[in-house]
C-alpha positions in Angstrom: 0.0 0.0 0.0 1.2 3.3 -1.0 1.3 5.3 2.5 1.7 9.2 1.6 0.7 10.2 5.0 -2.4 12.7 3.5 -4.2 13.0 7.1 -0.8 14.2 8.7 0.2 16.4 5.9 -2.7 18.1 5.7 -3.0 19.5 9.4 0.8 19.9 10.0 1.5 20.9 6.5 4.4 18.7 5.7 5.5 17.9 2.6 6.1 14.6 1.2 9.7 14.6 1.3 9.8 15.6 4.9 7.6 12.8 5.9 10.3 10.4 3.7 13.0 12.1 6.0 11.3 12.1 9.0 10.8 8.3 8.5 14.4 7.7 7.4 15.9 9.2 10.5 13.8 7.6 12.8 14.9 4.4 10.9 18.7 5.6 10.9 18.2 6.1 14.6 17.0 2.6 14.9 20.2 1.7 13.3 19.1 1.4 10.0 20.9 2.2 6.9 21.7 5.5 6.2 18.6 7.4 4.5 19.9 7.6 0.9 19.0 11.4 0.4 22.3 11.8 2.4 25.4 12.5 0.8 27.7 9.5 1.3 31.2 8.8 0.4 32.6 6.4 -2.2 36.1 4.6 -1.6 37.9 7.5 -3.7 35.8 10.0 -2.1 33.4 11.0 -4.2 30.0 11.7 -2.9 26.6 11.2 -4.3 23.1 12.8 -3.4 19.6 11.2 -3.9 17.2 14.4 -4.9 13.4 14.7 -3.1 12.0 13.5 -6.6 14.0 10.4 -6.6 13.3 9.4 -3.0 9.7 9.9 -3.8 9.8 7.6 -7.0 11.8 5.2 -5.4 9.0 4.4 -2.6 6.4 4.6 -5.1 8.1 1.9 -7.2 8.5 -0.2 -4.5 4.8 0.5 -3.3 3.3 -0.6 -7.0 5.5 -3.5 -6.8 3.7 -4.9 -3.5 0.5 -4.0 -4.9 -1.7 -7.3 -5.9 -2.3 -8.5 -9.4 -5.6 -7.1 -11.1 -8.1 -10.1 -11.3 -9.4 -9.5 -14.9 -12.0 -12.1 -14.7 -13.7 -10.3 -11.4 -13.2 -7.1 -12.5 -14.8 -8.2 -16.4 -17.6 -10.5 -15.0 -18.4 -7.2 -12.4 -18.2 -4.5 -15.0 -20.9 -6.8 -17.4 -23.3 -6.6 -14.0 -22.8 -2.9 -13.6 -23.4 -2.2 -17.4 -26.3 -4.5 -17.0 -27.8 -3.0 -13.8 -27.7 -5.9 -12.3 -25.1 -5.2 -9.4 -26.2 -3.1 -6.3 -23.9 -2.7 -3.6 -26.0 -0.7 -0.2 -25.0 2.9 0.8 -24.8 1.1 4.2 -22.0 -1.2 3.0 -20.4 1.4 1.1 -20.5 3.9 4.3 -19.7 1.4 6.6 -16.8 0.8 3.9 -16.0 4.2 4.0 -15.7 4.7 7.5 -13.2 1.1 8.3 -11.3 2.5 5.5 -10.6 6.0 7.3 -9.7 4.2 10.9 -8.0 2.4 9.3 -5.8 5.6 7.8 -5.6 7.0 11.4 -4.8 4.3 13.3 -1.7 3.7 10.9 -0.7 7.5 11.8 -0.5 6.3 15.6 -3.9 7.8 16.4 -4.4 4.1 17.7 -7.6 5.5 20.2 -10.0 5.2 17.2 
């Protein structure tokens, strides 16, 4: 799952990229690997730095990779029913749906009361 933090962002206002740092450091001070938007030093010492932009694609590579196969058959057999209007799903299923879905969201950013 792609986790971009929206909730979080939206009421502290930080970016992206901070949240990818924030998150790196914390790991670093785990004693992780260094986060790789740090400049590091090669054996003649050169260095290297990792911009925002290729932080950001890196995680969202690595996000679509983990991110299920599509199941054409479902989705074909489903889309024949909807154009068929022959598949009803209850707004109370949909709002219940809704609501897991955001709890979900917040418990994930350590708002674990919900």
């Amino acid at each position: 799952m792609i986790d971009m933090d929206p909730i979080r962002r939206k009421v502290t206002g930080e970016s992206y990229t901070d949240s990818l740092r924030r998150r790196e450091d914390a790991e670093k001070a785990k004693g992780g690997a260094p986060p790789p938007s740090q400049p590091s030093a090669g054996p003649a010492g050169d260095s290297i730095e990792v911009s925002d932009k290729a932080i950001m694609m890196g995680r969202i590579q690595k996000d679509l990779a983990e991110i299920a196969d599509v199941r054409t058959e479902l989705v074909t057999e489903i889309k024949s029913k909807i154009e068929a209007d022959e598949y009803h799903v209850p707004g109370e299923d949909i709002a219940e749906r809704v609501i897991l879905d955001v709890l979900k969201e917040m418990r994930s950013f350590g708002g674990g009361k919900y």
